[in-house]
C-alpha positions, 0 to 999 in steps of 0.5 A, spaced: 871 898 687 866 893 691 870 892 696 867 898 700 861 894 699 863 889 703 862 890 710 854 893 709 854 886 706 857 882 712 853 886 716 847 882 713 849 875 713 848 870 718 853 867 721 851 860 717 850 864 710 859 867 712 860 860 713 857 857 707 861 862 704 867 860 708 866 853 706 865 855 698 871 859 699 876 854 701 873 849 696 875 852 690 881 855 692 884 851 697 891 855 698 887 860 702 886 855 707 891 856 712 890 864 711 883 864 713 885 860 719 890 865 722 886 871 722 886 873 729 880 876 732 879 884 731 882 887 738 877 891 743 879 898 741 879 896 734 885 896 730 884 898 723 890 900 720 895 896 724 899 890 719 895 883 721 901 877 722 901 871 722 899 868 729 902 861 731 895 856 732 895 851 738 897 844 736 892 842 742 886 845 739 882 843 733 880 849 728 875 850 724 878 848 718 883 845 718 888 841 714 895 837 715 899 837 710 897 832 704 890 831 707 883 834 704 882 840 707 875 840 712 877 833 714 877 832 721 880 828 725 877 825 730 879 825 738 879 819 742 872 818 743 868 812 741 867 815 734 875 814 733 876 809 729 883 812 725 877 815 721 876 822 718 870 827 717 869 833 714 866 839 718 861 843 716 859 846 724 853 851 722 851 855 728 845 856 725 840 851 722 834 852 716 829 856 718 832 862 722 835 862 730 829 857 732 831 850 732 828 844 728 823 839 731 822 832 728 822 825 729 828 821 728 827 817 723 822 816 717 820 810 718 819 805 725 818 798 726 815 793 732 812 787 733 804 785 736 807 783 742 811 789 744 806 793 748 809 798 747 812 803 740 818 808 743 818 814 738 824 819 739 822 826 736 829 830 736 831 837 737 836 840 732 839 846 732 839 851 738 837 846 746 838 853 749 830 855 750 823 852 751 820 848 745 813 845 744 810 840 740 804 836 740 802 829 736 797 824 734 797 818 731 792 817 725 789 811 722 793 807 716 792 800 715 792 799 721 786 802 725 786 804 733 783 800 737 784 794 734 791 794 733 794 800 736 791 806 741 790 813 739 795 816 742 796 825 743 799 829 747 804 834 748 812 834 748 816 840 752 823 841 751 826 844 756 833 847 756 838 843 755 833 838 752 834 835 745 830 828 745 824 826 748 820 819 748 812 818 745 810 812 748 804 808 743 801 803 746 800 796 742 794 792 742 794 785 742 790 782 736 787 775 735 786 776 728 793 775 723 794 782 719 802 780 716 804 787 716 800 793 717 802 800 719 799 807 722 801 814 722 805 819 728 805 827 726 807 833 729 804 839 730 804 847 732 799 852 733 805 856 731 813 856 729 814 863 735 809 860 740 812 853 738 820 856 740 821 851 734 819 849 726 817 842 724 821 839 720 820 839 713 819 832 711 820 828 718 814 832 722 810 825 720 813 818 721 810 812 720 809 806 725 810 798 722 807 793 725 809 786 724 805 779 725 810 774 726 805 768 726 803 764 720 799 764 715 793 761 717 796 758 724 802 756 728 800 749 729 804 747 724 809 752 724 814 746 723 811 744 716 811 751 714 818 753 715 821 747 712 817 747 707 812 741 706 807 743 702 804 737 701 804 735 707 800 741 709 793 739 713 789 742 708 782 741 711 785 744 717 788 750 714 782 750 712 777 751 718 783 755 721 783 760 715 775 761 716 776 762 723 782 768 720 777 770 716 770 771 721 774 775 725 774 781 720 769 785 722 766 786 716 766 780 713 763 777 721 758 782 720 755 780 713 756 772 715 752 773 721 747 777 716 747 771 711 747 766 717 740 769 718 737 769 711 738 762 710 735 761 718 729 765 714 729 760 709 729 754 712 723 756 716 720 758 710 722 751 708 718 748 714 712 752 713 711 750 706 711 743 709 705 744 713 701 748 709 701 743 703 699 738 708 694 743 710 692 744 703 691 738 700 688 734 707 684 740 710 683 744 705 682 740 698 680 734 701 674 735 707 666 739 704 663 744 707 654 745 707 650 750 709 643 748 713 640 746 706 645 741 705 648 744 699 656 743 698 659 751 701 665 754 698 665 760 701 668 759 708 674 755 704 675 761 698 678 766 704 682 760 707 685 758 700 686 766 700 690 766 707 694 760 704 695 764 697 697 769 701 701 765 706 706 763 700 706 769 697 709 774 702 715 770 704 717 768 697 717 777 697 720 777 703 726 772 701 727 776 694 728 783 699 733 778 703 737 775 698 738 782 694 741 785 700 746 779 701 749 781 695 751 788 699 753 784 705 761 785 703 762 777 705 766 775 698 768 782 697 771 782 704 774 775 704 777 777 697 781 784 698 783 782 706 788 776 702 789 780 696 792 786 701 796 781 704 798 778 698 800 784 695 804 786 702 808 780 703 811 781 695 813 789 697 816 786 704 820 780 702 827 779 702 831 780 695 833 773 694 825 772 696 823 776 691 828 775 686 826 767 685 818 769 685 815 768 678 812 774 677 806 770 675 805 766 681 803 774 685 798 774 679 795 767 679 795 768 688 792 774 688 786 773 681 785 765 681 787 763 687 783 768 692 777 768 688 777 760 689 779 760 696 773 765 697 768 761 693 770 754 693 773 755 701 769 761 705 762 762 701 761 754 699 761 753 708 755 758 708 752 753 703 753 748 707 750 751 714 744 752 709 744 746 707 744 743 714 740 747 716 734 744 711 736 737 714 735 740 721 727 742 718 726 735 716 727 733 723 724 738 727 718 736 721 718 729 722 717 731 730 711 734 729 708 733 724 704 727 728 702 731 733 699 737 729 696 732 724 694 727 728 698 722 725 702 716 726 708 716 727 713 713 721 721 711 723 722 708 716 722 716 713 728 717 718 732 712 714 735 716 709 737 721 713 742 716 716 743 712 710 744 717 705 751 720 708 754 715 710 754 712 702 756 720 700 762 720 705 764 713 703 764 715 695 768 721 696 773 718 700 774 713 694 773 718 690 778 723 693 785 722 689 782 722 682 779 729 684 785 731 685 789 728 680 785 732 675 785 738 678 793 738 680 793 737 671 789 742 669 793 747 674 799 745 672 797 746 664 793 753 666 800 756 670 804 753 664 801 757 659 800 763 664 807 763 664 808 762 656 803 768 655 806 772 660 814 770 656 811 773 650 809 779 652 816 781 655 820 777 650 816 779 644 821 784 641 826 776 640 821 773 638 820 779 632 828 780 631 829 773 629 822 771 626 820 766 631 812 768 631 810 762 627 814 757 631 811 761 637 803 760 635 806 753 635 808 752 642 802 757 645 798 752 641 801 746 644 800 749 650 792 751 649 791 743 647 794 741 653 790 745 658 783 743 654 785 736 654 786 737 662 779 742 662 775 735 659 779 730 664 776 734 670 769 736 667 768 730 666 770 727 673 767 732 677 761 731 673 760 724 675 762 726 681 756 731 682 750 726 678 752 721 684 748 725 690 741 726 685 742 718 683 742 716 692 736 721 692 733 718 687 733 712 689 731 713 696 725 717 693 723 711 688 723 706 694 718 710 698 714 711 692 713 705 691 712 703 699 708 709 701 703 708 695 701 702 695 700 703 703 695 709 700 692 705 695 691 700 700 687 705 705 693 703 711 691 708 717 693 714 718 696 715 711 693 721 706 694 724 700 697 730 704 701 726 708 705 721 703 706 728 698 709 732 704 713 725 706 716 726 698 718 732 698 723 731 704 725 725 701 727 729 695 729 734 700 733 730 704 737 728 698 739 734 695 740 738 701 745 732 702 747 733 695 748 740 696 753 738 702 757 733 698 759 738 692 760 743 697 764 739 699 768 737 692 768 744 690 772 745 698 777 740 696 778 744 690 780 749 693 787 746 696 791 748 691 789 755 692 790 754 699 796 751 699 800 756 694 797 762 698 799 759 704 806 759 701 806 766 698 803 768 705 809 765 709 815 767 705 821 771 708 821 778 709 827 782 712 822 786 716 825 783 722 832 784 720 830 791 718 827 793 725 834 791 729 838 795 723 832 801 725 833 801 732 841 800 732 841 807 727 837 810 732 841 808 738 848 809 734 845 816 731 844 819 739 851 816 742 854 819 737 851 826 737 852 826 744 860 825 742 860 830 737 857 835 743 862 834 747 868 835 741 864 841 739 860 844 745 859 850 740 856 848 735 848 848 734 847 842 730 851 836 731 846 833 728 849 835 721 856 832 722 856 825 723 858 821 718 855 815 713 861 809 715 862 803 712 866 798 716 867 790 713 860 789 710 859 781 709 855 780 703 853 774 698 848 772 693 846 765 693 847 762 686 840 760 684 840 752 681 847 751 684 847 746 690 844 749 697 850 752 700 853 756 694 854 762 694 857 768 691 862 772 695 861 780 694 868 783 698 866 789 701 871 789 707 875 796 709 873 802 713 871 808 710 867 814 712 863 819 707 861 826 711 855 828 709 854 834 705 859 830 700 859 827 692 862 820 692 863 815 687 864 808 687 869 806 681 872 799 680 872 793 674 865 790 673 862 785 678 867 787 683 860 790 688 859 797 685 852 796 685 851 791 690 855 796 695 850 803 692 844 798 694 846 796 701 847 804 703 841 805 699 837 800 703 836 796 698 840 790 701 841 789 708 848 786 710 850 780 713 855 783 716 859 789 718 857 796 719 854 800 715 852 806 719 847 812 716 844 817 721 837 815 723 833 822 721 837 821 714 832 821 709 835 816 704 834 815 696 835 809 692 836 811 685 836 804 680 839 804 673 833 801 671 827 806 670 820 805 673 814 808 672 807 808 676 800 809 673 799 816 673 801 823 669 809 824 668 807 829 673 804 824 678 811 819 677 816 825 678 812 826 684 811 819 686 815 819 693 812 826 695 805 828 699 799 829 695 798 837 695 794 840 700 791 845 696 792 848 688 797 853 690 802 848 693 800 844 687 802 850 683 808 851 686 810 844 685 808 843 678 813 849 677 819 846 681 819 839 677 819 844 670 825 848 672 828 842 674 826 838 667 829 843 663 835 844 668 837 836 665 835 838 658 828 836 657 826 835 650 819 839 647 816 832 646 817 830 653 814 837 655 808 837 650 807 829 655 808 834 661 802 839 659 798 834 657 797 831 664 795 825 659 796 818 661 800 813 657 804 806 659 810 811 660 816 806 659 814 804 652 812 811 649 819 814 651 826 812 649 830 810 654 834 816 655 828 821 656 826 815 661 832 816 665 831 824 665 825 823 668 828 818 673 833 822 675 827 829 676 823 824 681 830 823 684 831 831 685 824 832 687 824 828 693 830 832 694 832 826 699 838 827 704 842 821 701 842 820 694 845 814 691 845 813 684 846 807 680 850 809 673 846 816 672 850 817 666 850 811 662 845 812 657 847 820 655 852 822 650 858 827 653 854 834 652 848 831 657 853 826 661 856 833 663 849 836 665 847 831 669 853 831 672 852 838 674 846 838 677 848 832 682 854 836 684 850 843 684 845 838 688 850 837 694 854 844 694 847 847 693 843 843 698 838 841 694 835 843 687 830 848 686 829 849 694 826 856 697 831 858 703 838 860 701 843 854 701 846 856 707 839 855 711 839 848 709 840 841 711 847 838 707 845 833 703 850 827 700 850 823 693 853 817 692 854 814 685 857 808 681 860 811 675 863 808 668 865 814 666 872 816 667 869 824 667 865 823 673 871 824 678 871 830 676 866 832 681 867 828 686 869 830 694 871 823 695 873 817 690 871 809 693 874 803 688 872 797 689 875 790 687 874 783 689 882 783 690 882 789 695 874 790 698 873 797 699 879 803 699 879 811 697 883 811 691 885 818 687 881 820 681 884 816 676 882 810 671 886 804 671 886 801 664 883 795 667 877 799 668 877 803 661 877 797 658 871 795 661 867 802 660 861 802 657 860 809 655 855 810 651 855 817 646 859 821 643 859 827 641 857 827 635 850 822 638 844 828 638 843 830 645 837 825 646 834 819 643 828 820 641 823 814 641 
């Protein structure tokens, strides 16, 4: 009866929606697949009625879907291009792309990769879709940590397509930078005034791109390069680490600016040193000393009321004006500045260091780098050095006083002042040198016991539930106060070395001052000329001056060495490997691989519109090993990953196998995760891909903020609305407890991975995952903490994810773009779903394998649930 209906309906399908249909078709009934094929064209003149017969198909031609006897419908095979490596693929040829006839602009990968001294970024914007008309875009780059004009210039312009055309170039000039800034990165975005003016739509997600641009020098210089790539921690040149450091850190123009602000407040206090100098001598000599008389002979005060006025006044103003100065400095952004440049870099190194890297770092190292160790490289190191210039520049007064003194005041010139300029220090450098290695040994004891008890508090926050289940609290108490006692004791140790330490420059001082009291007094009592009082209590305060300006020097000195060992663990965390290097070459070879085998797929289906869509995700020998920790150097772990598959896109494929055979080592190399170490492993450039963990993982934020962690913040409360309804259809899809929506409603915030249960965790992990709607999922055991009822609804909506292209999307599936899961699984049911089946084994690397479970691999199952369990556990 519907039949009638059929063809009005036809009528108002497009070519991609009849082919998605077709698709489906042959998908769930495959004996239709060989009549489907043979249907002739309709004849001109029209040939209703007539009997249709089979028609003989050309051996030479390649259907559309075709088939060779035991092979899976819609494979492929390949011709004898560079693509033919006795793979197959399945064909998804769309004469139409998502949004309509217009094709679709965007950049060919989401993220790109550079170093400092390439001088220029080659971006690629690709075309997809239909190259048969003229499209237009424009683009600019925007500030992220990296700023234009310092690291790169700000770069706009516009991109034509011309018929034919389906890749340009944007063209970025990089700027060499002295200062080292490890990785920063800035933004490249596409934009049109309008998609019918354009002749072409944006991409969806890859209409913005971002640009990251690697240091590849040391931290804080590469003079000692060799020292740092070895690892020779404790023959670091520290005091030349040091002064390279300030040199780094002078070079942030924040941090430059607020230096020289500080610089000249202390220059204003210096002179206001010297000021002071001259006025008391001018008070006590001049002033207080000499009578004035009128005609009669009387003693007069008047004239010497208004010059005690000027002097009161002379004093007072500057004491104000220094009060003002020294209450901007605190707004100068010096320590603030120094402190969030490396605490950016710390945080920034962690994110990009390699697995093995990251994997063997203490998490408390991160925290005692980024906390202890910053603020103590700034203080101790960065702030301490402008103490030292303050310092300097009181002796500096003290010369420029003893210089002029005699010339203003008339006085004879004295050398024997001079003495403890020279004598002071040589005496301080020669105490710190023999005092240098008890320092340190303190120091080096109270760090070492401060990190041991970090690292027991840290262990009995994440360890607390063992301590608990076995009653171990007590015994707990009592290595934590072992612990505490040792770092007291460490703390008593230092404090007191660095108390004498510090007592030692007062003690030189004092006894420089006394000596000269003892001579210059007895010079004034016994009438010496040019010897007044004012003089001699000037001559005593520089003395004392001298001193404690030399004292200050010293123990700034003391407190710089301090900070070695934060210098020398940041300069260690700041130069540990990354894979940015090795993630730029894989970057730039998918680009270049992605372009050759479009144009390879161009020439085998020259009437498909997006070629794009049909290249493969291909897995070719892949090299893998895990270093053992705590063996010898050298011991690895071999993971066999050798064979040759190929994955179409627009597929679901589970990775079985026995346990620790590489399941999860392979889900993680596709995820990018791991980078191989050798082989192929090809996923086209402009693919958006997903690594889903087994663990779950939560941000600071709203449930809301964590299931759209990985998305663009909202433009407006509109597509904030509409997001919020998308995530709670795809929440109740996966069965979502009332308790886990009354927390979605509530827009609270809560430590989400202690206040849910573990299944609840892995539901919303699963929702972040379908909201980011990636293009290549890869799914590390979604179902492992479910009972069979919600094993089997996830299941569904992974396989609905592929089929339907998306969850919960506005355009019909067959407007848009495939998109592929991969998942390991320890459930036999889960092949059920799948398109294709890879097996892993250490016997026999990677192979396609039919839908059954071995009874190896059943006994090593771990299916959790049954279907008695409730649904979901509450927490």
């Amino acid at each position: 009866g519907n039949r009638d209906a059929l063809p009005d309906l036809l009528e108002q399908l497009s070519g991609a929606d009849l082919l998605w249909a077709l698709t489906e078709t042959v998908r769930r009934k495959p004996e239709l697949h060989h009549w489907i094929q043979r249907v002739p064209p309709p004849e001109p003149n029209g040939s209703q009625g007539k009997p249709v017969e089979p028609v003989a198909v050309d051996s030479n031609q390649t259907p559309l879907l075709a088939s060779d006897g035991e092979e899976d419908p819609l494979l492929l095979p390949m011709g004898s291009s560079s693509l033919d490596r006795g793979w197959t693929m399945r064909s998804q040829v769309s004469h139409e792309v998502a949004g309509g006839d217009l094709p679709i602009v965007q950049f060919s990968s989401a993220l790109y990769f550079c170093t400092q001294d390439e001088g220029v970024m080659v971006i690629d914007v690709i075309r997809i879709g239909r190259d048969d008309g003229i499209s237009e875009v424009s683009y600019f780059t925007r500030d992220d940590t990296a700023e234009q004009g310092w690291k790169f210039a700000y770069t706009e312009g516009k991109l034509v397509f011309e018929p034919g055309e389906h890749s340009k170039e944007i063209r970025i000039p990089l700027l060499k930078s002295l200062s080292w800034d490890g990785v920063t990165q800035f933004m490249v975005e596409l934009r049109t005034a309008s998609s019918q003016q354009a002749g072409a739509y944006l991409g969806k997600y890859l209409k913005t791109t971002r640009v990251k641009i690697i240091d590849t020098s040391y931290f804080p210089t590469d003079k000692y390069a060799h020292l740092i790539e070895e690892n020779k921690v404790e023959e670091y040149p520290l005091w030349t680490f040091l002064y390279e450091y300030m040199k780094l850190n002078v070079q942030s123009p924040k941090v430059r600016n607020g230096t020289i602000k500080a610089l000249l407040v202390s220059a204003l206090h210096n002179l206001n040193f010297l000021f002071k100098l001259f006025l008391r001598v001018y008070l006590i000599d001049y002033l207080l000393a000499k009578e004035q008389t009128n005609g009669n002979g009387d003693v007069s005060t008047t004239g010497k009321e208004v010059e005690l006025l000027v002097v009161i006044a002379a004093t007072v103003l500057p004491f104000a004006t220094l009060h003002v100065c020294d209450y901007q400095k605190l707004s100068f952004g010096i320590g603030g500045g120094s402190r969030t440049k490396l605490q950016e870099e710390l945080l920034k190194r962690f994110l990009d260091l390699r697995e093995t890297a990251r994997r063997d770092m203490d998490g408390g190292d991160l925290i005692v780098a980024m906390t202890h160790d910053v603020d103590e490289l700034v203080e101790c190191g960065y702030m301490t050095a402008l103490k030292v210039a303050h310092s300097a520049g009181e002796l500096a007064m003290v010369v420029v006083y003893q210089a002029l003194a005699p010339i203003v005041f008339h006085q004879e010139r004295r050398y024997l002042i001079i003495a403890p300029l020279l004598f002071i220090p040589v005496v301080l450098i020669t105490f710190m040198m023999k005092r240098r290695d008890a320092t340190a040994k303190v120091e080096k004891e109270r760090k070492e016991c401060h990190m041991k008890l970090l690292g027991f508090i840290s262990f009995v926050a994440e360890q607390y539930r063992i301590i608990a289940d076995y009653n171990k609290r007590a015994g707990c108490v009592a290595d934590c106060e072992a612990d505490i006692k040792a770092l007291n004791g460490a703390d008593r140790n230092q404090a007191q070395v660095m108390l004498n330490n510090h007592y030692f420059s007062p003690w030189i001082a004092l006894i420089c001052v006394s000596c000269y009291m003892y001579y210059g007094g007895k010079a004034l009592l016994e009438g010496a000329p040019g010897t007044t009082l004012g003089m001699f209590l000037a001559n005593v305060s520089v003395i004392d001056t001298v001193g404690s300006s030399y004292g200050a020097i010293y123990r700034a000195l003391l407190e710089m060495q301090a900070s070695f060992d934060s210098l020398r663990h940041i300069t260690k965390v700041l130069n540990m490997p990354t894979d940015l290097l090795d993630r730029k070459a894989a970057n730039r070879k998918r680009r270049a691989r992605t372009a050759v085998m479009m144009n390879d797929l161009k020439d085998q289906f020259p009437d498909a519109s997006n070629h794009l869509d049909l290249e493969p995700i291909l897995l070719e020998d892949l090299e893998f090993q895990y270093f053992k920790k705590g063996f010898q150097p050298g011991t690895f772990k071999q993971v066999n990953l050798l064979g040759k598959v190929a994955l179409p896109q627009g597929t679901m494929t589970i990775i079985k196998g026995p346990r620790s055979q590489g399941k999860t080592t392979l889900l993680r190399i596709l995820g990018g995760v791991f980078l191989p170490d050798g082989g192929l492993c090809f996923i086209p450039a402009h693919l958006r891909v997903l690594h889903v963990s087994a663990a779950t993982f939560f941000y600071r934020g709203t449930l809301l903020e964590n299931v759209t962690f990985g998305m663009e913040k909202p433009k407006n409360a509109e597509e904030a609305g509409e997001r919020r309804s998308r995530v709670q259809k795809i929440m109740l899809k996966l069965g979502i407890t009332q308790h886990l929506m009354g927390y979605f409603a509530a827009d609270d915030e809560h430590p989400w991975g202690k206040v849910l249960s573990q299944s609840e965790c892995q539901i919303l992990n699963l929702t972040r995952a379908f909201v980011f709607n990636p293009e290549v999922m890869c799914v590390d055991k979604p179902t492992a903490l479910f009972n069979d009822i919600q094993a089997a609804k996830v299941l569904h909506l992974l396989k609905e994810f592929v089929v339907q292209k998306g969850l919960e999307q506005d355009a019909s599936p067959a407007k848009r773009r495939p998109r592929t899961c991969i998942m390991t699984t320890d459930r036999a049911r889960s092949l059920d779903i799948a398109d294709k089946i890879l097996e892993i084994s250490n016997a026999r690397g990677i192979e396609e394998s039919n839908g059954t479970f071995d009874m190896e691999e059943n006994q090593n199952t771990t299916e959790q649930g049954t279907g008695s369990e409730p649904l979901v556990e509450e927490a």
